[in-house]
N, C-alpha and C positions, 0 to 999 in steps of 0.2 A: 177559354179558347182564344185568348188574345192574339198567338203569336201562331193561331194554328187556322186553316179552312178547310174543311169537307167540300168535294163534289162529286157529281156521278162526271163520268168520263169515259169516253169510247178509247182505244190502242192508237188510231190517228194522233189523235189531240194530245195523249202523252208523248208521242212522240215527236213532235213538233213543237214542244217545251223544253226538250232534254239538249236541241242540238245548237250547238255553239261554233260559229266558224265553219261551217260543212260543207261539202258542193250541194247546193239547193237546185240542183238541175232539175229533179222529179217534182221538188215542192211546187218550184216556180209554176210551170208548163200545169200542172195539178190545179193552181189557182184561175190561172188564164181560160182552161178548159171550162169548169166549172162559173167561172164568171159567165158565160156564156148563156148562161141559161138562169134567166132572174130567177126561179122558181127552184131551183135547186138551195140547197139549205146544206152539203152535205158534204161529208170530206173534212178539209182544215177550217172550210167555211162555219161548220157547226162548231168549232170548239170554243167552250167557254172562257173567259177572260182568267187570268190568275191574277195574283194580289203580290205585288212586290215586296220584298223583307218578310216574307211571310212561308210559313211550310204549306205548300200546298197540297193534300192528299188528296191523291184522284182514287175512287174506286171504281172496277172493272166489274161488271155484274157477267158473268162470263157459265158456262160448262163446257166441260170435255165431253165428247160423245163418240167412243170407240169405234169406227166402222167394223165391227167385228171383231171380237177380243175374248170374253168367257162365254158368249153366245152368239148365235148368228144375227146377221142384220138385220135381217126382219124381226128374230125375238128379239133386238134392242129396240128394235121401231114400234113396233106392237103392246111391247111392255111383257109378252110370254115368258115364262120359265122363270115365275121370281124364285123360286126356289134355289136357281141359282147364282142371281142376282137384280135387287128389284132395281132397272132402269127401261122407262118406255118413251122415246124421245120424241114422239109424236106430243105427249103429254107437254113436253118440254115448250115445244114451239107453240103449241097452241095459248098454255097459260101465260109464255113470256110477252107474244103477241098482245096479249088483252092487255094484261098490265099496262103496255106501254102503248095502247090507244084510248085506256082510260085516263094518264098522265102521262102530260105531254115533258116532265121534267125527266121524266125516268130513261136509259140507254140500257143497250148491251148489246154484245157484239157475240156473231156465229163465224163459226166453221170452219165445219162437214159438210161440201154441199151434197154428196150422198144422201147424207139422210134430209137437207132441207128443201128438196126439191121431188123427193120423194113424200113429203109433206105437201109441195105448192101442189103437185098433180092432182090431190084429194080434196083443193080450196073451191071454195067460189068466187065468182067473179069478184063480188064484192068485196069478201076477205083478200082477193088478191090486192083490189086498188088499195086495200088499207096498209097495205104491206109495201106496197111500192111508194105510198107517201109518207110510210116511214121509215123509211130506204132515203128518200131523197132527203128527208129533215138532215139524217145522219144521228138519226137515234137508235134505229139497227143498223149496225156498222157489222159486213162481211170481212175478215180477215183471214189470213190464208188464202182459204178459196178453192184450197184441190179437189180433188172428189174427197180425198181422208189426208189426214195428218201422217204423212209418210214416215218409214222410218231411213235412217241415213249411214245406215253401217251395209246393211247387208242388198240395198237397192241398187238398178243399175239406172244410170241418168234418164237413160232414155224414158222408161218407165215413170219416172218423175215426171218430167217436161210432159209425158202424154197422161195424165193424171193429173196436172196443172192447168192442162191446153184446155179437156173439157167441161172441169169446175169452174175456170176462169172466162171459158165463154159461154156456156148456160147463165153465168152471174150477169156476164154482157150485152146478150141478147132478150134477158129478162128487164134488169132495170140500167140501163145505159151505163155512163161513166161513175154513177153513183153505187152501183153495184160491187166498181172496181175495188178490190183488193190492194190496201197499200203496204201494211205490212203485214210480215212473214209470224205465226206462231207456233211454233215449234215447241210446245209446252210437254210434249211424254215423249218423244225418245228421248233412247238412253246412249246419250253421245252425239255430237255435232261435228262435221265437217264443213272445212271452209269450201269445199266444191259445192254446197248448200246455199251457203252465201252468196257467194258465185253466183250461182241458180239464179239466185231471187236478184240480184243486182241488176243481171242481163235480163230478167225479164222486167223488168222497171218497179220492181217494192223499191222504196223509201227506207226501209228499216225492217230488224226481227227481232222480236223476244223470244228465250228461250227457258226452259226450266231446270232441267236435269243436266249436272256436270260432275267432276268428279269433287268430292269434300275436301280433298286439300286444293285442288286449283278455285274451288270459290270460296274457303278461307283465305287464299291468298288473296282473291282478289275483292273482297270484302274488306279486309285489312288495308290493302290499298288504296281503295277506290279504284277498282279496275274494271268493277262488271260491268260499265257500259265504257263500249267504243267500239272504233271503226276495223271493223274486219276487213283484211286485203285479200277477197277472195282468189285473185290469183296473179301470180307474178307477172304472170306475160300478160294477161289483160291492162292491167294496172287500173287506176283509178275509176275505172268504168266499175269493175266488178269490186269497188268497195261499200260497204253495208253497213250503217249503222246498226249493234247491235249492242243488246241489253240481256244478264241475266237476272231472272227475279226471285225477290230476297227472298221469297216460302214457296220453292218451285212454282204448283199453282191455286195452291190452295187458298183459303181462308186463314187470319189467324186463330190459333189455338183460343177457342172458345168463341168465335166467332163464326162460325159455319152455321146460320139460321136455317140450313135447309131440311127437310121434310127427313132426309135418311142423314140427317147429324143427330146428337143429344146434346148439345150446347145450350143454353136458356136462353129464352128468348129476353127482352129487353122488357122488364115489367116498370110501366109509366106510371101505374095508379097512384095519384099523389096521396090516400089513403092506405093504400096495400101495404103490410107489414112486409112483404117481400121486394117491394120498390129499390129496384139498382140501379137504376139511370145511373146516379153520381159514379158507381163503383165501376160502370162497363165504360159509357163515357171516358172516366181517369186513365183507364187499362188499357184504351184503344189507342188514347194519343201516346202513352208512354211507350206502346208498341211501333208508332209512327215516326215516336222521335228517333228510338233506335236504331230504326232502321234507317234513317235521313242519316245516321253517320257517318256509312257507308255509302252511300253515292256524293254525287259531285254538286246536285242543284237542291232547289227549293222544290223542288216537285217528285215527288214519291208515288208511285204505282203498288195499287194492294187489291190483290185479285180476291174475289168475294163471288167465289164459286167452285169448283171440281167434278170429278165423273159422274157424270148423268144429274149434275142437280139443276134444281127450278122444275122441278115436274111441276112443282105447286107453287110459280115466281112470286103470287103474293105475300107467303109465307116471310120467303127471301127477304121481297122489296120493303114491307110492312116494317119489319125489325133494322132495315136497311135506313128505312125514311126515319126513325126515333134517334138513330145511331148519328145522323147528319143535324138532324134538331137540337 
């Protein structure tokens, strides 16, 4: 691992690696805010240091969490009707929480605030302030922010912006500027418009990542190095409404044999320096050669590898466990 470094990584912090030359309008003012308050930790303030000449792999401990999709909210929230598919998000946020109050090194970033404030209402006091000190560390990093991850073909704006309006100020009124949402992720629709971008520009994100395009425009731009840059979300705005944006190299999954979670069948990472099943050496090997590959196709030293999907971390330790061997 010479020429290679593992870390955990929130969506902020990649993205504030990635940009070269930009208008730092949002960044700047982000920092100045944030300075403000010694005891905040959280934003661009939280990210960790990178290593120069170096590939630096960030991973994103991340789920997707449908606001209603092959069942209703509530049976996603409740965990009901596995028969039709076993996801209970309640599960999700409780287990992710612990994990990352029992280690302070561990990140991940939400949302849905549908379902996650549909969770804070059922806390205690106690579990709330543990939630909001790690809200301010910037170890749970909210991204997005809507009520649900919209889609962008068949929406009308308005709808948008007011689905924005009151996920992004429950998030405000909950835990202050650290709450705030910087970037956009758009990881399951299917298709993107620049009046999206737009969106998220004028209402002041930083940046989006997205998942789904179509297979020849991100061959092409895999080939080129095209999947990140700056989106002109609209002629007449001009530079106001531009976006740094990024497509990611495995939509938003896990790599292939790499999805430690609870509803994958991947193997887990067997360390026993006795165990005749012991693959450290072979997963290790496979992970970075997956790392490099994909470092082909982008521009920088810094690569994003999302190490989650629908409804997983019900059981985050499961996740983090095989996550923490994978970094060692």
């Amino acid at each position: 691992m010479s020429r290679e470094t593992i870390s955990w990584s929130a969506a902020l912090c990649i993205f504030s690696y990635f940009l070269h030359g930009v208008d730092m309008r949002n960044i700047n003012a982000a920092y100045d805010k944030l300075r403000e308050s010694p005891a905040s930790q959280c934003g661009y303030l939280s990210c960790h240091p990178t290593k120069p000449n170096m590939l630096n792999v960030h991973l994103i401990a991340h789920t997707h969490d449908d606001v209603g999709w092959l069942k209703t909210v509530d049976q996603y929230y409740y965990g009901s009707e596995t028969n039709i598919q076993k996801a209970g998000v309640q599960y999700i946020i409780d287990s992710v929480v612990d994990a990352l109050i029992k280690d302070p090194e561990k990140r991940f970033i939400y949302v849905e605030s549908a379902f996650f404030f549909k969770w804070w209402k059922e806390q205690t006091s106690s579990v709330q302030e543990s939630v909001k000190k790690l809200v301010s560390e910037g170890r749970l990093e909210f991204i997005g922010g809507a009520w649900s991850m919209n889609d962008e073909a068949t929406t009308h704006y308005q709808s948008i912006i007011d689905q924005f309006s009151w996920g992004l100020r429950r998030l405000n009124d909950t835990f202050g500027e650290c709450g705030r949402p910087r970037i956009g992720w758009q990881i399951d629709p299917f298709g993107h418009s620049r009046e999206m971008a737009s969106i998220f520009a004028q209402m002041g994100f930083d940046g989006m990542f997205f998942g789904r395009l179509d297979y020849q425009d991100k061959d092409e731009r895999l080939m080129t190095k095209n999947a990140e840059m700056i989106w002109h979300g609209s002629a007449n705005l001009g530079k106001s409404s531009d976006l740094f944006t990024g497509a990611l190299y495995n939509n938003y999954q896990a790599p292939d044999g790499f999805c430690f979670d609870i509803l994958c069948s991947d193997d887990p990472i067997i360390d026993g320096k006795h165990s005749p099943d012991n693959n450290v050496k072979e997963r290790v090997d496979t992970f970075l050669d997956y790392a490099k590959t994909q470092s082909k196709y982008y521009r920088t030293d810094n690569v994003i590898i999302t190490m989650g999907g629908d409804f997983t971390y019900q059981a985050a330790q499961v996740y983090y466990k095989n996550l923490d061997k994978l970094i060692r």
